[in-house]
TIFIDO-175725 format. One record per residue (C-alpha): x, y, z; residue in one letter; residue number from 1. Coordinates in steps of 0.001 Angstrom, whole numbers. Layout:
BEGIN
<<X Y Z> A NUM>,
...
//
This chain:
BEGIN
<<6422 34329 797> X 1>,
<<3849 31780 199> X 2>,
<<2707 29881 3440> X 3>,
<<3450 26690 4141> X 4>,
<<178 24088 3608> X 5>,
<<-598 21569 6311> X 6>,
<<-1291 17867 5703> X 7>,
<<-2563 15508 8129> X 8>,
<<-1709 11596 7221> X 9>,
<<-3611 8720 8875> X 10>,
<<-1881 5653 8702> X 11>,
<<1855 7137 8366> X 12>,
<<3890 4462 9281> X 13>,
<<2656 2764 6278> X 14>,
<<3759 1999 2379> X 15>,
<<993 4814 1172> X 16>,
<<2081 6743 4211> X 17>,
<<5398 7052 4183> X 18>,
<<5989 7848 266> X 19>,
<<3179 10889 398> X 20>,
<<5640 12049 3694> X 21>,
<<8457 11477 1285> X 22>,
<<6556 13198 -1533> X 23>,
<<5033 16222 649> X 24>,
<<8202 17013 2561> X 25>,
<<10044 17367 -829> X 26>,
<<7143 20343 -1732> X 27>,
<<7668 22021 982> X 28>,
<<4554 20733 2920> X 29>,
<<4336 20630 6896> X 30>,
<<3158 16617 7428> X 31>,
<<1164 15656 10976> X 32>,
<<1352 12024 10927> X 33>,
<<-1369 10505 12708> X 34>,
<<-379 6485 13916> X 35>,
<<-1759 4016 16390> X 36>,
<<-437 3083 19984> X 37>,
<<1716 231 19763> X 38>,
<<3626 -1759 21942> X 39>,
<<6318 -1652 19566> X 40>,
<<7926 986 17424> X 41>,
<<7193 956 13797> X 42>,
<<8792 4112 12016> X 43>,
<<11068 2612 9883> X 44>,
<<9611 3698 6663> X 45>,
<<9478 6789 7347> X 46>,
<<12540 7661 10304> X 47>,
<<15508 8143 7166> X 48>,
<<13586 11677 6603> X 49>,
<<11724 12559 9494> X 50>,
<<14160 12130 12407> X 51>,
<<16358 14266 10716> X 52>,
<<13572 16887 10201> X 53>,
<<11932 19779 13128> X 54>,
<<8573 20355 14088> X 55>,
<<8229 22841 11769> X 56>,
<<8237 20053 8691> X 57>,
<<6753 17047 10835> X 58>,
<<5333 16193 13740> X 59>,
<<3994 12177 14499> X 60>,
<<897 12194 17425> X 61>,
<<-972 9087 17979> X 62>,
<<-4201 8640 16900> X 63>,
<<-6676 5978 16113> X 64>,
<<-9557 5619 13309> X 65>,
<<-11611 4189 16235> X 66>,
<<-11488 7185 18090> X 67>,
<<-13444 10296 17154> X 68>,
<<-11954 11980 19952> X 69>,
<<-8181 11770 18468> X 70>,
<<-9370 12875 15216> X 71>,
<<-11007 15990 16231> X 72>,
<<-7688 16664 18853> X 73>,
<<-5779 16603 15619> X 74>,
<<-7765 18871 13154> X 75>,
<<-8617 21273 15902> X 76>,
<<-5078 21684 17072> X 77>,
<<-3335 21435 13430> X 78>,
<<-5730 22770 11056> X 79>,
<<-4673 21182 7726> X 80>,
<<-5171 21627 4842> X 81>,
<<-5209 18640 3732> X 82>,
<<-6452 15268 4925> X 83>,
<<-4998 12196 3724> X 84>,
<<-6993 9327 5166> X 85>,
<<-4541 6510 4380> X 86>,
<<-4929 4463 7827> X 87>,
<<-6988 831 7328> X 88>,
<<-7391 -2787 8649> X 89>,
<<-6371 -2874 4777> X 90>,
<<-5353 -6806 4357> X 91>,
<<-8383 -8545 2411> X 92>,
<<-7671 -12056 3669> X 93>,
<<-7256 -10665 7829> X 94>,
<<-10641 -9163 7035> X 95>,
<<-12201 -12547 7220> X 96>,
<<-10927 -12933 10520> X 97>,
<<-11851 -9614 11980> X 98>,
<<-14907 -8456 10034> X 99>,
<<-16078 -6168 12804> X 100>,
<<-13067 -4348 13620> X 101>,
<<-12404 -4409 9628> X 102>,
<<-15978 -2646 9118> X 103>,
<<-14893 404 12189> X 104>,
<<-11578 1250 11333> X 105>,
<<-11800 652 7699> X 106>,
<<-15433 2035 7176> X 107>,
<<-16573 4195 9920> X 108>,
<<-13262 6108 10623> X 109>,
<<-14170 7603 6837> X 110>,
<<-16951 9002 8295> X 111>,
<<-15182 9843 12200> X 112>,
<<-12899 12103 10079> X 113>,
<<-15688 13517 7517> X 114>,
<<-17817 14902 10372> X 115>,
<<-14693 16198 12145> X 116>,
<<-13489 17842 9168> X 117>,
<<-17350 19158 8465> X 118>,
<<-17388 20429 12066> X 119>,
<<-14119 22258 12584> X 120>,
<<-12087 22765 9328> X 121>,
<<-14633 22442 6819> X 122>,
<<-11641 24340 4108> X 123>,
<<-9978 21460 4449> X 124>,
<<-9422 18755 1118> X 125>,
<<-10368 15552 2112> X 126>,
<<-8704 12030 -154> X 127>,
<<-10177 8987 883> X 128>,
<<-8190 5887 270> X 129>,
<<-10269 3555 -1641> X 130>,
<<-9686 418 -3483> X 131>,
<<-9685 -1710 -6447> X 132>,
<<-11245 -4806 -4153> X 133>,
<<-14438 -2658 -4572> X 134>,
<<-15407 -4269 -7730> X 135>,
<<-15064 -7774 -6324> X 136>,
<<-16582 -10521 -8825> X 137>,
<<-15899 -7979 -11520> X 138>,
<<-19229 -7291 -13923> X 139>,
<<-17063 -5649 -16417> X 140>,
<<-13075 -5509 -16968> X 141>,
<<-11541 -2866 -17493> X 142>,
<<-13161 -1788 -14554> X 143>,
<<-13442 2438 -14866> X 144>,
<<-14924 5286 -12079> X 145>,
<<-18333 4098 -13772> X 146>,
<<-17926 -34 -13161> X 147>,
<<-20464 -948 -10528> X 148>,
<<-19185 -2282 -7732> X 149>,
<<-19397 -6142 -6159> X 150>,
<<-17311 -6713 -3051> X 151>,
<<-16633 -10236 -2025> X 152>,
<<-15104 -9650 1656> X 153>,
<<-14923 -7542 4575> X 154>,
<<-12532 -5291 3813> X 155>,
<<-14107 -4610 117> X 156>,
<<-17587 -3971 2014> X 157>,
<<-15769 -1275 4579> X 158>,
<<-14110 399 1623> X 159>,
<<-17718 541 34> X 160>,
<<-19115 2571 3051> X 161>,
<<-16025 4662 3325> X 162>,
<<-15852 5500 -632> X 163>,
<<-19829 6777 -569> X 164>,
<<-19911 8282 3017> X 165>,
<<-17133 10785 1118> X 166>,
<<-19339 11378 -1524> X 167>,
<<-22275 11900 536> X 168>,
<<-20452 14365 2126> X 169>,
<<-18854 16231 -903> X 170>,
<<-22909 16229 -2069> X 171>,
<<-24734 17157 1102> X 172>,
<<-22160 19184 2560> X 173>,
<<-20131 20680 -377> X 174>,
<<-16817 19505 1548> X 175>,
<<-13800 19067 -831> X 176>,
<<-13822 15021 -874> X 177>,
<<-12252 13088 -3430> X 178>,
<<-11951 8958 -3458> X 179>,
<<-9140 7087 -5233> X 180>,
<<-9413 3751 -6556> X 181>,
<<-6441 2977 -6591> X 182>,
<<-5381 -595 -8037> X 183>,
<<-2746 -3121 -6796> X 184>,
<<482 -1060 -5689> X 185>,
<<3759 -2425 -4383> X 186>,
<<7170 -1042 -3250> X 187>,
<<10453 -2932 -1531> X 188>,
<<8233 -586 1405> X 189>,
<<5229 -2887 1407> X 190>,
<<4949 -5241 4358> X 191>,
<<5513 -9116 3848> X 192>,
<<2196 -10115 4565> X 193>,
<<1441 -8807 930> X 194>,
<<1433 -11502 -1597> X 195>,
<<4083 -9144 -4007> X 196>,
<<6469 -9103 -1602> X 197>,
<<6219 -12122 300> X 198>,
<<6970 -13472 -3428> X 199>,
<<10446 -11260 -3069> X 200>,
<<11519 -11782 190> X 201>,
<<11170 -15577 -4> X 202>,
<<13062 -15949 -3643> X 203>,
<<15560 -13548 -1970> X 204>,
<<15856 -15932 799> X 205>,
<<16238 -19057 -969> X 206>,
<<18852 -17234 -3466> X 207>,
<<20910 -16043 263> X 208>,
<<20104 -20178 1386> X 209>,
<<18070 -18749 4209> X 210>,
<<14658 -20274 3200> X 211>,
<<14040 -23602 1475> X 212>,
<<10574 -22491 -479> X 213>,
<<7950 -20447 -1162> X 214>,
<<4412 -21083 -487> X 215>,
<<1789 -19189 -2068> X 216>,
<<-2315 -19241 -2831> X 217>,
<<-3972 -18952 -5908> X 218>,
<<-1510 -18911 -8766> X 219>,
<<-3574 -17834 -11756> X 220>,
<<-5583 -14797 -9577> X 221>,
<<-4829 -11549 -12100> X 222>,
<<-3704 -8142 -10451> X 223>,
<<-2979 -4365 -12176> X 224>,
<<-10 -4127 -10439> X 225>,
<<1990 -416 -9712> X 226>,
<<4565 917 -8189> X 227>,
<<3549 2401 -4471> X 228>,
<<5660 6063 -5222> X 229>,
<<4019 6820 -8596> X 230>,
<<523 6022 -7055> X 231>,
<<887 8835 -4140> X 232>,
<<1769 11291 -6592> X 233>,
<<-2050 11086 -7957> X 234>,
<<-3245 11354 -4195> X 235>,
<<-1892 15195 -4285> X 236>,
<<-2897 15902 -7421> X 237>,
<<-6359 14307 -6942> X 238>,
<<-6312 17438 -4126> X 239>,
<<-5297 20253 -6594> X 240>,
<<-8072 20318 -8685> X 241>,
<<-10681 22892 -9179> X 242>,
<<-13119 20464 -8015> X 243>,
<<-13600 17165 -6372> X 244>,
<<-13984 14067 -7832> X 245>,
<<-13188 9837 -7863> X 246>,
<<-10827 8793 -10298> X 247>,
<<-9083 5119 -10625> X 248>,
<<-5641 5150 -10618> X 249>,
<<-4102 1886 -12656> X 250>,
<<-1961 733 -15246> X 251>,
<<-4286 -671 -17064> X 252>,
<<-2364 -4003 -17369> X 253>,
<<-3083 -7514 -15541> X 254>,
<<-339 -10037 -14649> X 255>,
<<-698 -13649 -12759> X 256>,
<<785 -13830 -9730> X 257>,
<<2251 -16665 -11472> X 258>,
<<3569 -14196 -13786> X 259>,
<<4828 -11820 -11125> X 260>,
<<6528 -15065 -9380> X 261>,
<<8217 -15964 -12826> X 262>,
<<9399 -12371 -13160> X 263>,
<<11440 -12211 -9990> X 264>,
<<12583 -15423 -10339> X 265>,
<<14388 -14438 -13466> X 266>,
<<15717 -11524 -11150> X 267>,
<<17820 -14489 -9318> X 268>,
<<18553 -16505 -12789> X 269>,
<<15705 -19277 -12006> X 270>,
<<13587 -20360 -14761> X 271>,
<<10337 -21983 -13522> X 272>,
<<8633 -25108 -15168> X 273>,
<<5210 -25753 -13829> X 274>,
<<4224 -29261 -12867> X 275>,
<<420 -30043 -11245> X 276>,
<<-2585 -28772 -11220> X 277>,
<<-4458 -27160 -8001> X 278>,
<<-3360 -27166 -4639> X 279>,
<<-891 -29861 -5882> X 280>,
<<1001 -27504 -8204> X 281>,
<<4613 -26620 -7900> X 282>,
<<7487 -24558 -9527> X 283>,
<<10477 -26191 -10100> X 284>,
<<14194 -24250 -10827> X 285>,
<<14556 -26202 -14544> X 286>,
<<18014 -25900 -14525> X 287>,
<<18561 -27997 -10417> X 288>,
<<15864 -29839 -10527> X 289>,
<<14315 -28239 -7202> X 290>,
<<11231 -27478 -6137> X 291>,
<<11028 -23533 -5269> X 292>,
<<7531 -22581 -5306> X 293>,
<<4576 -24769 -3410> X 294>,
<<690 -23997 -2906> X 295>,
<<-1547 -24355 12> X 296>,
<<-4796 -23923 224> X 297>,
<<-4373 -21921 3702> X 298>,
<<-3466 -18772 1361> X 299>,
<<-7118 -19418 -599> X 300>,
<<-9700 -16854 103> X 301>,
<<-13333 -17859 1258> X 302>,
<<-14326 -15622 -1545> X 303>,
<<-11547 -15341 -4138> X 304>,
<<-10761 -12060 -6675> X 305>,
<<-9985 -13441 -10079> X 306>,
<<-9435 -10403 -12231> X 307>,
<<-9020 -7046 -11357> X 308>,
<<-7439 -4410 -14177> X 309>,
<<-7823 -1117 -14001> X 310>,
<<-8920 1819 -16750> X 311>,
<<-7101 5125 -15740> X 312>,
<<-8256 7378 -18959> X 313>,
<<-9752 9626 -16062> X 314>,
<<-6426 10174 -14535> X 315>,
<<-4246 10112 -17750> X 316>,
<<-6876 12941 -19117> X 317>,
<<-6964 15074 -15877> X 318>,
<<-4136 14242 -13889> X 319>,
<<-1672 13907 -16107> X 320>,
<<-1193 10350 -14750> X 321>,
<<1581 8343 -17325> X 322>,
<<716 4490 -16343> X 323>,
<<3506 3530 -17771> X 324>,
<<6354 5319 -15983> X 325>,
<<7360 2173 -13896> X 326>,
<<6999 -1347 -15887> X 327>,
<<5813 -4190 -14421> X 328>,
<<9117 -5809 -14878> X 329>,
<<11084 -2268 -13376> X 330>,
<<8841 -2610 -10092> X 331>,
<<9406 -6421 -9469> X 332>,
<<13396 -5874 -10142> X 333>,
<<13345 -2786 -7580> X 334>,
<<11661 -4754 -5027> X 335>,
<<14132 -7791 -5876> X 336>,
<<16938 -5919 -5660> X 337>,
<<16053 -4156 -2320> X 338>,
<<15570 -7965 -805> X 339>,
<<18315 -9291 -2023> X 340>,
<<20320 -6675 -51> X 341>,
<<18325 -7484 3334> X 342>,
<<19170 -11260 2491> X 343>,
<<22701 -10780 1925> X 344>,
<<23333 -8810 4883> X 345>,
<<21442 -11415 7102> X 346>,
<<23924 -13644 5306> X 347>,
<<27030 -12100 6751> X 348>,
<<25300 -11035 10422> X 349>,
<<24980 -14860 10917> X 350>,
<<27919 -15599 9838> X 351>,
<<29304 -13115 12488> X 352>,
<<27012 -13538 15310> X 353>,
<<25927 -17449 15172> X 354>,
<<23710 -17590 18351> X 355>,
<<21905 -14262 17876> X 356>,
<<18242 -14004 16164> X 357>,
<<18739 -12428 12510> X 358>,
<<15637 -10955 12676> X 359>,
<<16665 -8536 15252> X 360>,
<<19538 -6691 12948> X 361>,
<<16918 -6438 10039> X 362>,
<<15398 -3300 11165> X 363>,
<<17776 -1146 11615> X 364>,
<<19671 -2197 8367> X 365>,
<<16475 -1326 6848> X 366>,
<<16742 2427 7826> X 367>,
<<20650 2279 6887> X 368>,
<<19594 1360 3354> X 369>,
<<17061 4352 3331> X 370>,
<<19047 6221 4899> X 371>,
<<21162 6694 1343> X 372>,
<<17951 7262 -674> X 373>,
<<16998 10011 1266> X 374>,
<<16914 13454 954> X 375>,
<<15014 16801 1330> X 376>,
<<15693 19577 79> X 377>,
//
């Protein structure tokens, strides 16, 4: 009987997180899920399959980027196999605000977990989370593992350190490290701070009458956008190979997030019509008359991203990566689709409970809804 492998996941509770859980579990894997202390609880991506799951398949301890000590508690106790550092300060616009404890968690707990794993499990595969932000004020487009890199904000700048401390490591050290660049990826699982889904939650919202509009940055700012599940799948693989290496992980398509708005729209029957220019710029539903979408210059950052498309030959050619197995259109009507669930059954819990904050119910029907997804075997 073959023995079961170990991973150890930083940043669990997360989108990445919770999929490679979802996708690990399923082979068989034992998954330590490493998460911050928090004052509240935030397991509902992941508590459909864990809770129902022993020790023996998954275990949650806390843990904390910042702290070398937690890291080295975890490897020496555990002993993975596999290290998935997934954990981050990883919104680019917060970054502005909190540069320095963006640069720690986000840069330097790459390295708290390199010399940990260098120190006591050395055997251990390491896969760095990096990012498509790394190549900033792009110098060439498609940008490939070979595209120099220009960061434009905190976060980018952390990611930089984190994505060569691995490779100093894999080169100095001969540890197993690999980085992936991977591009824009969304799921109904990524949180609403995220431009992609703030875009769905708010259509859904104003389709349920809950919300009145939705307000948005910079309109014409091109992603490579992919769907969160596909994406993890490469993280394992990346892990698998005879040896290490950085590979960009991508569609290799670019869509406005005007485009992306547009899409979902349609999901709800609304056909946009663009009047403005600038900050002064609206969408209006062409068939009502009203105005749906709005801009503000709040959601501008101090050092915008225009253009950022990916090249995944790499990947296709090693991997066996197929960048085309969720369409742009597929992952923008899965994420509709999700919200507009959540919407409707905020709908009918204030209908039924008046006086009592909606917010309250919506994460617990979240788990209900995952709750029919899951399964593993």
């Amino acid at each position: 009987m073959t023995e079961r492998k170990t991973a150890l996941v930083s940043g669990i509770t997360g989108q990445d997180g919770s999929y490679l859980t979802d996708f690990l579990l399923a082979r068989g894997y034992r998954v330590i899920g490493m998460f911050r202390r928090s004052s509240t609880f935030n397991f509902g991506r992941i508590d459909a399959v864990t809770r129902k799951l022993g020790e023996d398949r998954f275990q949650g301890i806390y843990g904390d980027l910042a702290d070398a000590s937690s890291i080295k508690h975890a490897l020496t106790k555990y002993r993975p196999d596999e290290v998935y550092n997934l954990g981050a300060q990883s919104h680019v616009g917060i970054s502005f605000e909190i540069p320095e404890y963006t640069a720690d968690v986000t840069g330097l707990g790459a390295v708290r977990f390199l010399e940990a794993i260098r120190a006591l499990v050395p055997h251990a595969r390491y896969y760095q989370a990096s990012s498509s932000e790394l190549y900033g004020d792009v110098l060439e487009s498609p940008q490939s593992e070979t595209t120099p890199f220009n960061p434009v904000s905190p976060y980018a700048c952390a990611k930089a350190y984190a994505f060569y401390i691995a490779q100093t490591y894999r080169r100095a050290y001969g540890l197993y490290a690999v980085n992936g660049i991977l591009f824009n990826h969304e799921s109904p699982r990524r949180g609403e701070n995220f431009l992609p889904r703030k875009v769905t939650t708010r259509l859904a919202a104003i389709h349920a009458g809950l919300a009145d509009k939705l307000v948005v940055g910079n309109l014409n700012a091109k992603r490579d956008w992919g769907y969160a599940p596909d994406f993890v799948e490469c993280m394992h693989a990346m892990l698998q190979q005879d040896e290490p290496d950085d590979y960009v992980i991508a569609t290799g398509e670019a869509h406005t997030v005007r485009e992306f708005i547009e899409v979902a729209a349609s999901k709800i029957d609304i056909v946009l019509t663009w009047e403005g220019s600038g900050v002064a710029e609206v969408g209006i539903d062409s068939r009502t008359g009203r105005e749906i979408v709005a801009v503000s210059d709040r959601y501008f950052r101090p050092a915008e991203v225009n253009e950022l498309c990916g090249n995944p030959s790499k990947a296709v050619q090693r991997l066996g990566w197929n960048p085309r197995k969720t369409s742009f259109n597929d992952l923008v009507e899965k994420m509709m689709k999700h919200d507009l669930e959540v919407a409707e059954m905020m709908v009918r819990l204030r209908e039924r409970w008046p006086t009592l904050p909606i917010d309250s119910f919506k994460s617990a029907f979240l788990r209900e809804i995952d709750d029919e997804k899951a399964g593993i075997s």
